[in-house]
ROBALO-178807 format. One line per 2 residues: number of its first residue (from 1); for each residue x, y negated, z negated of N, C-alpha, C, O, CB. Coordinates in pm, 1 decimal. Glycine has a CB too. Layout:
// residues N
NUM> X:Y:Z:X:Y:Z:X:Y:Z:X:Y:Z:X:Y:Z  ...
END
This chain:
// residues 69
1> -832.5:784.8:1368.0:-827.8:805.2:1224.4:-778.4:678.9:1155.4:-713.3:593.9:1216.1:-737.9:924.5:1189.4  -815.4:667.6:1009.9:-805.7:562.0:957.9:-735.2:613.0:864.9:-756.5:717.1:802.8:-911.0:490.6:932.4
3> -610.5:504.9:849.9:-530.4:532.9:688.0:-550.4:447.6:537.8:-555.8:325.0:528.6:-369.2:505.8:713.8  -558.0:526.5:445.7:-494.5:426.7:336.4:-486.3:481.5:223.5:-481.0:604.4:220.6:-563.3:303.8:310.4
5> -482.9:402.9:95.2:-448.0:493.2:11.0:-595.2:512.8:-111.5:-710.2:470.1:-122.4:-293.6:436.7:-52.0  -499.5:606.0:-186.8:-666.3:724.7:-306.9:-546.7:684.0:-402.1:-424.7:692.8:-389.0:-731.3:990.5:-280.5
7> -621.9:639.7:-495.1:-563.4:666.0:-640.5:-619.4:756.0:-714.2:-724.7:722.0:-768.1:-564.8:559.6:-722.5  -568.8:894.4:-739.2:-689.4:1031.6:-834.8:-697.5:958.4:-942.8:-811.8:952.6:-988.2:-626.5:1220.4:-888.6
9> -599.5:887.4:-1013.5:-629.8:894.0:-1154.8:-811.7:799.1:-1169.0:-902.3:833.3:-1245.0:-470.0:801.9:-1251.2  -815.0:656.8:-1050.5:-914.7:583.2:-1052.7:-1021.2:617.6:-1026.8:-1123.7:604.0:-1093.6:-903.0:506.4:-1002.3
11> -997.4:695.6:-864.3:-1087.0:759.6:-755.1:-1117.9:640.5:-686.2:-1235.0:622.6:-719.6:-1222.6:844.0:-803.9  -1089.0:554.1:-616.1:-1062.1:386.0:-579.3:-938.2:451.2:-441.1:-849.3:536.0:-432.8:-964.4:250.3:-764.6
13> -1014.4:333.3:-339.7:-931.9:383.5:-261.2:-916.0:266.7:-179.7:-999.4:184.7:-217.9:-970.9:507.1:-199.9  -835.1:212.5:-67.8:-825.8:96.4:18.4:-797.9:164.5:149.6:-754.2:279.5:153.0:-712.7:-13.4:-26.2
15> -835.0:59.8:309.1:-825.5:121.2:410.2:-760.5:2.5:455.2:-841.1:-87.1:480.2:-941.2:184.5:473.2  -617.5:-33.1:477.0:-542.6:-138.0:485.5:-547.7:-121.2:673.3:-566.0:-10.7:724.2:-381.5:-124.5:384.5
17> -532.8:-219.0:738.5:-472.0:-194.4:878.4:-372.9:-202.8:971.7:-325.7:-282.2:1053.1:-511.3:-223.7:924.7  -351.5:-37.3:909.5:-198.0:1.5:949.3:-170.8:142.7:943.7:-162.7:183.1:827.7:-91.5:-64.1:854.8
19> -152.2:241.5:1043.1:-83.5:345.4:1090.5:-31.1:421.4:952.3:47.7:374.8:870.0:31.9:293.6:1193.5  -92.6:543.9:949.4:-35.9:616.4:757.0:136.7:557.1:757.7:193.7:496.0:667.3:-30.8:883.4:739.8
21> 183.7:593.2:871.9:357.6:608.3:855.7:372.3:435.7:799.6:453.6:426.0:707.6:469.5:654.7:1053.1  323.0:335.4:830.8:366.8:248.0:750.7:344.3:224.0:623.5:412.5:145.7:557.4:350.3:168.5:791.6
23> 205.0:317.4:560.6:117.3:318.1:438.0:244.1:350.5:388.0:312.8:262.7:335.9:-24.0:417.1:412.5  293.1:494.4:399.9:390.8:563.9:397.8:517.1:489.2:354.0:571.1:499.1:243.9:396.7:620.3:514.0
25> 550.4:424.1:442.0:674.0:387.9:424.9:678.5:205.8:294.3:776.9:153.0:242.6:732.3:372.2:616.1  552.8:171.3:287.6:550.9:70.5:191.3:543.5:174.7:52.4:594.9:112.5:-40.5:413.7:-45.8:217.1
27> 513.7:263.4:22.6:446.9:360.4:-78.2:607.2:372.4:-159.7:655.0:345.3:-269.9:361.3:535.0:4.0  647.0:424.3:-43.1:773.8:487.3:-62.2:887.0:362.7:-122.0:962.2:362.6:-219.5:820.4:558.8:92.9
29> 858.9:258.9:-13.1:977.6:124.9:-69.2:922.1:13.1:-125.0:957.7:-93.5:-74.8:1068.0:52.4:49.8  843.6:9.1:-216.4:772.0:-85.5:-299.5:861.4:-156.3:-318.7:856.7:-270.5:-273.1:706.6:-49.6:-415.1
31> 975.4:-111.1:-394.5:1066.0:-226.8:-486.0:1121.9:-302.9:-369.0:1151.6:-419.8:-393.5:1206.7:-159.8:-598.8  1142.6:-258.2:-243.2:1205.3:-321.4:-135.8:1085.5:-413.0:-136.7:1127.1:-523.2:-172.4:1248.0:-233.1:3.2
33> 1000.5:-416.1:-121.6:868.3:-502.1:-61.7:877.1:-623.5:-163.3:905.7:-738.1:-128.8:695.1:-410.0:-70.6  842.0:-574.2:-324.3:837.3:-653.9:-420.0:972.0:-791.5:-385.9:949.6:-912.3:-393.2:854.4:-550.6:-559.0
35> 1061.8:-748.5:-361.5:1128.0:-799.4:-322.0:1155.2:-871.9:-227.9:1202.0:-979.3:-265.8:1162.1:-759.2:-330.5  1146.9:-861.6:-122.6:1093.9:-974.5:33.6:1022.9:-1039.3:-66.5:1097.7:-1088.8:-151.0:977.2:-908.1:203.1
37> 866.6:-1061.6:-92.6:769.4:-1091.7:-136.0:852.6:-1213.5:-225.8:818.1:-1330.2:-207.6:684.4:-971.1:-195.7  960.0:-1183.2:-320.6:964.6:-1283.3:-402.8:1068.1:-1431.5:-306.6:1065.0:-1552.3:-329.9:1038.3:-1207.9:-558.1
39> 1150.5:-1353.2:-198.0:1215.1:-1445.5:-69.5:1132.8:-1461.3:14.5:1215.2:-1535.6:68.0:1329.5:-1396.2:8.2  1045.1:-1465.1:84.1:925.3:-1462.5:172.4:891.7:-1635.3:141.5:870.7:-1691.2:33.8:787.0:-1328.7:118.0
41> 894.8:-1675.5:241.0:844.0:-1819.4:258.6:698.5:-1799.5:352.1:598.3:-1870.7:358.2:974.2:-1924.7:346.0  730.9:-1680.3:416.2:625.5:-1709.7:498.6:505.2:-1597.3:490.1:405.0:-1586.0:560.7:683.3:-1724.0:639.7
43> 546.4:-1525.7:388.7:412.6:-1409.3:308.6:467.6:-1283.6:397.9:563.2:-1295.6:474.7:187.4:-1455.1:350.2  407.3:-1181.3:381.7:327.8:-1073.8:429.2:234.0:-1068.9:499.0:142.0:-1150.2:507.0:291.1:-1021.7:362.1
45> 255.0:-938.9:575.2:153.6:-917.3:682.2:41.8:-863.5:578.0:61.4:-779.7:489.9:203.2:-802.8:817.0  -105.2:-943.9:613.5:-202.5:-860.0:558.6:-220.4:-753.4:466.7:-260.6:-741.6:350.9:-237.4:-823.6:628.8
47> -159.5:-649.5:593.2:-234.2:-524.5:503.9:-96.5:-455.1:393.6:-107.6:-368.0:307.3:-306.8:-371.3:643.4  41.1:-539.4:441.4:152.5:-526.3:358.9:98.0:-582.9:181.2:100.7:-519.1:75.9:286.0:-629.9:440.8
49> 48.0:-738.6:211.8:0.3:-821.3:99.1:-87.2:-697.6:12.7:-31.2:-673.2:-94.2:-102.3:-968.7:158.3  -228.0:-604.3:39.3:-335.4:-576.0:14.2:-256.7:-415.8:-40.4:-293.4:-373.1:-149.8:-453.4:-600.9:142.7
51> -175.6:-353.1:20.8:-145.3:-219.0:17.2:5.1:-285.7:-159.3:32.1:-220.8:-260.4:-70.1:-134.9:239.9  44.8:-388.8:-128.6:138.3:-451.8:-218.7:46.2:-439.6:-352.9:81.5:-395.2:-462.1:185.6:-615.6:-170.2
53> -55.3:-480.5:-322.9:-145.6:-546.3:-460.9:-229.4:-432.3:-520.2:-272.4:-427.1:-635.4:-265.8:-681.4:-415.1  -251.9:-307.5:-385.1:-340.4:-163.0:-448.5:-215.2:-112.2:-557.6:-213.2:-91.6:-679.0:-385.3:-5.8:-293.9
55> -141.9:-106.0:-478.9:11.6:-15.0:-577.4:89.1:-53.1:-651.1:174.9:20.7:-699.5:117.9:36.0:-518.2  75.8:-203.2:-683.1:109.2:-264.0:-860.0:-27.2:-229.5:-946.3:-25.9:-194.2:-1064.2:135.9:-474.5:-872.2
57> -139.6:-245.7:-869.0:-256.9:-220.8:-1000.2:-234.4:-114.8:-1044.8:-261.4:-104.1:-1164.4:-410.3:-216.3:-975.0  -174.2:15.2:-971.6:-192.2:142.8:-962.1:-92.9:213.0:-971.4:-89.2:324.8:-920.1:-245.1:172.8:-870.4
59> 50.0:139.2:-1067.6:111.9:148.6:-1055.2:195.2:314.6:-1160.1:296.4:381.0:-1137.8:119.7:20.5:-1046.9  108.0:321.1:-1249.9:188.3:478.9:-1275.7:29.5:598.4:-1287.1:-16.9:672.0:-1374.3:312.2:474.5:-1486.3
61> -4.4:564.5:-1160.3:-69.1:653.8:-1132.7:-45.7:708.0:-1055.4:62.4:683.1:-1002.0:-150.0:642.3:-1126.2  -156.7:849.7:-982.3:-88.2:934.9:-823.2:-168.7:839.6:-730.2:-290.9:829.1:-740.7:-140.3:1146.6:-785.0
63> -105.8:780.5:-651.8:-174.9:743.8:-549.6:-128.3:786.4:-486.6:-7.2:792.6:-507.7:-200.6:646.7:-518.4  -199.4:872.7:-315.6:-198.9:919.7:-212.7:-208.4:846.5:-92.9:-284.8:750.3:-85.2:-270.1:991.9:-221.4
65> -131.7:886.2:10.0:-176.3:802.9:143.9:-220.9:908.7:233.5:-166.2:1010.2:276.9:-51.4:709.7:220.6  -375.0:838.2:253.9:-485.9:969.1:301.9:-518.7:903.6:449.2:-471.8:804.3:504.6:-661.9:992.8:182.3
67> -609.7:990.9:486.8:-672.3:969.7:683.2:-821.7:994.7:615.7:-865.8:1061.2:522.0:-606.9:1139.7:858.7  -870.6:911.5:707.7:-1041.9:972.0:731.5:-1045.9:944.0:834.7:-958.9:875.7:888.8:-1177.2:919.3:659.9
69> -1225.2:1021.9:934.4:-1182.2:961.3:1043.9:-1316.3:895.0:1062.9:-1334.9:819.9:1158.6:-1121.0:1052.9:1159.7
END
């Protein structure tokens, strides 16, 4: 199965590569992330960067962290 996240309000969705529980757990600690991100010399992992950039666009909307398979 594949994770990532649905925004309802857009209907737009991303399939980052990474396990829901980490979708999950960036979803959940954005402001923590935003944060590394601004001390980060050396970036983000990928799908941290991509799942970072779905959930500021998307930011007071419902976004979901979904499976397909």
């Amino acid at each position: 199965m594949t994770a990532g996240y649905f925004c309802e309000d857009c209907e737009v969705s991303i399939w980052p590569a990474a396990p829901r529980s980490e979708l999950a757990w960036l979803k959940d600690r954005i402001h923590v992330v935003r944060e590394v991100t601004r001390h980060s010399q050396g970036g983000l992992d990928i799908w941290m960067a991509d799942g970072l950039t779905f959930l500021e666009e998307h930011r007071d909307h419902s976004v979901l962290v979904v499976t397909k398979s």
